[in-house]
N, C-alpha and C positions, 0 to 999 in steps of 0.2 A: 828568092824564096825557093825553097828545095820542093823537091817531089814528094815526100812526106808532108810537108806543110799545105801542097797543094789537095794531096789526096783528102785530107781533113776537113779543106775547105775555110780555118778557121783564123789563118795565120799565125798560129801558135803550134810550135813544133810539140809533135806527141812525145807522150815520154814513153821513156825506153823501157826494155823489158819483154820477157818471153812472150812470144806471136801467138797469137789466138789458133788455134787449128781453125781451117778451115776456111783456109786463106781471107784476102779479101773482103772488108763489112757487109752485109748484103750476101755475102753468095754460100753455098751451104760447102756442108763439109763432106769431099768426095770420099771418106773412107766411110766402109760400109757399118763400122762398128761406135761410128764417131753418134756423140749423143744430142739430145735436142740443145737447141739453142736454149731457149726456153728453161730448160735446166737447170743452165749452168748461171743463170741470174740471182745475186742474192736475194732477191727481193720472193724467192718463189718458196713454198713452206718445203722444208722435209717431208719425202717420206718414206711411211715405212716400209722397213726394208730395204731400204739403199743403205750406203753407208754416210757415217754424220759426218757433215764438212769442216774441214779442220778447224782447228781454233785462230781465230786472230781474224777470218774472215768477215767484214761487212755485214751487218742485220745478222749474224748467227751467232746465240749463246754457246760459251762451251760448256760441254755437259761429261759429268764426271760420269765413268764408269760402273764408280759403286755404290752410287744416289741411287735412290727409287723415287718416284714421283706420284704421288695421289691421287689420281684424274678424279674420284670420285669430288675430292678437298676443294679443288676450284674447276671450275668447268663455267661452260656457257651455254644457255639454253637458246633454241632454236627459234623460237617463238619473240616476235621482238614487243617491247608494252610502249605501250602510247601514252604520249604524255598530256598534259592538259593545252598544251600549245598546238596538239594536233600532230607532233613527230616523233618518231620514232627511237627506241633505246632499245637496246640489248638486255635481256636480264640477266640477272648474275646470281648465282647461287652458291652458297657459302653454307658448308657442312651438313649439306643434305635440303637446304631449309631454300625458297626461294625468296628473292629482294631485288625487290623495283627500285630499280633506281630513281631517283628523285624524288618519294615519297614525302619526305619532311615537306617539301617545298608545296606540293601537294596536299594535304594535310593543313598548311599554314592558309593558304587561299581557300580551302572548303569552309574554316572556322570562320575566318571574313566573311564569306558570301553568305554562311547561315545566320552570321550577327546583326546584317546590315538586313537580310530578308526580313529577320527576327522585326527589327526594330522598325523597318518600313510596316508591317501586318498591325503590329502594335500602333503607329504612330495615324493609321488606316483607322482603325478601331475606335481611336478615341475621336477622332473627325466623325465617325458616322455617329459614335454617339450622343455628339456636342451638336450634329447637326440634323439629324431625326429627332428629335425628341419632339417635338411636333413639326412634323410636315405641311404642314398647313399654312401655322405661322409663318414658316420657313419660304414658300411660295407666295405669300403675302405681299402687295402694294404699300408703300407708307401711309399713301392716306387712308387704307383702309386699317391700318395698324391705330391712326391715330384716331378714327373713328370707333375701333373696339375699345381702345384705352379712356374715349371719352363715356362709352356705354359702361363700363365698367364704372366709372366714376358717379353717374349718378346713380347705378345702384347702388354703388357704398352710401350716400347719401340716403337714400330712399331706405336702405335698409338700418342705418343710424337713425331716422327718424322714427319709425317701428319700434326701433329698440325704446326711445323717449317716451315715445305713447306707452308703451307695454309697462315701462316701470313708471308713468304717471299712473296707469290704472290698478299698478298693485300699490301704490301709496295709497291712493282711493278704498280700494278695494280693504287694505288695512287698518285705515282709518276709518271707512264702514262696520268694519266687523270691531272694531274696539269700541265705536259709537254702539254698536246692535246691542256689545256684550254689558257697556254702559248702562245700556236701553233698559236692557233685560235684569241688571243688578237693579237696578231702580224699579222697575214693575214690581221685581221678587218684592222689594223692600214695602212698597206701599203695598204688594196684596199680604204681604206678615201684616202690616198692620191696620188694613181692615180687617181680617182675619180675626187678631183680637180683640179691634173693636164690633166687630159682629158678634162674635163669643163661638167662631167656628175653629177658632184654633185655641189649643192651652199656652199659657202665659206664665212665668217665672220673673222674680224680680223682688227689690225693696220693697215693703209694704208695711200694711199693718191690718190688726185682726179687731175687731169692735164688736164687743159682743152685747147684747141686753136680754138684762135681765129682769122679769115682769115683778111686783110690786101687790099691792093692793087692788089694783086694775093690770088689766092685761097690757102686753104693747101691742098697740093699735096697728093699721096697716100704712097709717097716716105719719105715724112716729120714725116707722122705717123708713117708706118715700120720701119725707123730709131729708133722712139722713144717707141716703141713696144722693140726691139733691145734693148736700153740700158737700159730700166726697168728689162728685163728676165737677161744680165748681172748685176745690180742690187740689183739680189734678189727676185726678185716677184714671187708672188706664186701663184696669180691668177687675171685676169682680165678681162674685160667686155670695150667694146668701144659702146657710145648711144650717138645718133645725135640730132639737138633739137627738134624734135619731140617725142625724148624719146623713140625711139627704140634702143633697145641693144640687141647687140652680143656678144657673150662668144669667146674671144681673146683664143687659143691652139696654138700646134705647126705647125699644119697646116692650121692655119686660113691664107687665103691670102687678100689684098687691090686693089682695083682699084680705079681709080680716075672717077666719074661720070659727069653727066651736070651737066652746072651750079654750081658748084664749090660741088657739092654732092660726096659722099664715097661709093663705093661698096663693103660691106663688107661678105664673105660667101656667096655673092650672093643677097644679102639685102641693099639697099640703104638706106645711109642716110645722113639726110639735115644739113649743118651746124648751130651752132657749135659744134664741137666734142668735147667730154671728155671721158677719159679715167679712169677707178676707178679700180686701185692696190692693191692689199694686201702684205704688206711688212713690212719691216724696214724706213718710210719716212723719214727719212735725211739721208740718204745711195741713195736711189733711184732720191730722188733732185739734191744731190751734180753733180748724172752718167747725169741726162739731163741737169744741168748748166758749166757740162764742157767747156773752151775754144773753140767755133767752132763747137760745137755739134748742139742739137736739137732745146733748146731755141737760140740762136745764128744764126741760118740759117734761124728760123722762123720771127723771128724779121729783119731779113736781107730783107727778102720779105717782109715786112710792115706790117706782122701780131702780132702775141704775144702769150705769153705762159703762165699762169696763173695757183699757185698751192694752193692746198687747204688740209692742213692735217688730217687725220680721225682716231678718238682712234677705233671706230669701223667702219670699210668700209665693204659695204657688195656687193660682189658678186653674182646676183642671175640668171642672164641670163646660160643658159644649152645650150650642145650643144648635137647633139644626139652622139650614140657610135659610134666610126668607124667599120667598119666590115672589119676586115685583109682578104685579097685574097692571098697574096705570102708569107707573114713573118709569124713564126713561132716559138714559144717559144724554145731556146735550153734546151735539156731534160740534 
């Protein structure tokens, strides 16, 4: 091994080529004007004001004469940005404007983090509302759970029964008031027709008109009542006696007859002048046939010289009233 190889250390002969000033590796350079070590390293930046190292040399671009270069155009800012990882980048600025390196990737992890936050707060939200809506419940025992669901149930019942009652009493209650309204169609009906058989109300209807006319002898009060008599057997349902001066009386059960002067009628106390007539409410050819019986009313009347004259009415009216009577002894049996 030579002495070069040994100086080296490395066993590998150095290659040839112009000696480094400054003898020896390690030891500095004895002339006064020789330059740093340091220097003469590619690895060390330019500066300005020295001159630029030739071309073709190691780590050094060659650089044209009559280029200009834009330091403003690309440069590097001093300040370094931190990244999401917690380390450090250089920033870079590009035509005045500054840009963070790694943004996109930056950028892509915020939208993540805000989607999943998103979706955690939302998925939060609907838990607390699925599971407060009663608190109570929620804190609940099962057997007291099935304990309320059994209270519950007989109130449904209890209040299903309620409901039965309620509309059994309005059946009741409807079928009362259709009975009342029954009740009360039927009183009206029977007090109409006391009414006209009292002679307190007037009456309309089929009838007939029987008038007489005196004779030789007058007509008696005996010839009326008779024929009063066999009208009510009859059928008649209401009647009125007027004299020819056209006063009428309301014929009832207790109307009485007297025979007056001058061949006049005292009726209730009321005279009146002949002729009389009599106006019926009935069935007229039922109530003709009872006063043309054999011997009867027309028959006795015409006996005496007088006459009995009928006249049939699809509507005869009734309108003479008599007042109420006012009972002193009798008495409705209860």
């Amino acid at each position: 091994m030579s002495d070069e190889q040994t100086e080296t250390g490395t066993g590998w002969p150095q290659p040839a080529g112009p000696a480094r000033p400054g003898g020896p590796a390690g030891e500095p350079d004895p002339r006064p004007d020789a330059p740093d070590p340091d220097e003469l390293s590619p690895l060390a930046p330019h500066r300005p004001g020295e001159a630029e190292p030739p071309a073709g040399e190691p780590g050094v671009a060659p650089v044209d004469d009559g280029a200009t270069v834009d330091l403003s155009a690309v440069s590097r800012s001093e300040e370094p940005v931190e990244r999401s990882d917690g380390l450090a980048e250089p920033a870079v600025q590009r035509s005045g404007e500054p840009v963070v390196a790694g943004r996109s990737r930056l950028s892509t992890a915020g939208v993540m983090i805000a989607a999943l936050l998103a979706l955690l707060g939302f998925t939060l939200v609907v838990q607390l509302k699925t599971t407060s809506t009663d608190p109570t419940l929620g804190a609940t025992r099962q057997e007291d759970l099935v304990r309320i669901l059994s209270d519950l149930d007989a109130r449904e019942n209890r209040l299903q029964q309620d409901i039965r009652a309620l509309e059994d009493s309005q059946r009741q209650l409807a079928s009362g008031e259709q009975g009342r309204q029954a009740a009360l169609d039927e009183a009206t009906r029977r007090a109409d027709e006391l009414g006209v058989l009292a002679g307190t109300l007037p009456a309309v209807g089929p009838g007939l008109t029987v008038q007489f006319i005196s004779g030789a002898k007058p007509i008696s009060a005996t010839r009326v009542l008779d024929a009063v008599q066999e009208l009510r057997g009859a059928g008649a349902e209401a009647m009125q006696i007027s004299g020819g001066d056209r006063t009428a009386v309301r014929v009832i059960a207790s109307t009485y007859f007297l025979d007056g002067e001058n061949g006049s009628l005292v009726v209730e106390g009321r005279r009146l002048a002949p002729p009389f007539t009599i106006t019926v409410i009935g069935d007229p050819a039922t109530m003709r046939t009872a006063l043309n019986i054999p011997g009867g009313v027309v028959a006795s009347v015409r006996g005496d010289g007088g006459n009995v004259t009928f006249g049939e009415r699809e509507v005869a009216e009734v309108s003479a009233l008599h007042a109420p009577i006012k009972l002193e002894h009798a008495r409705p049996v209860s």
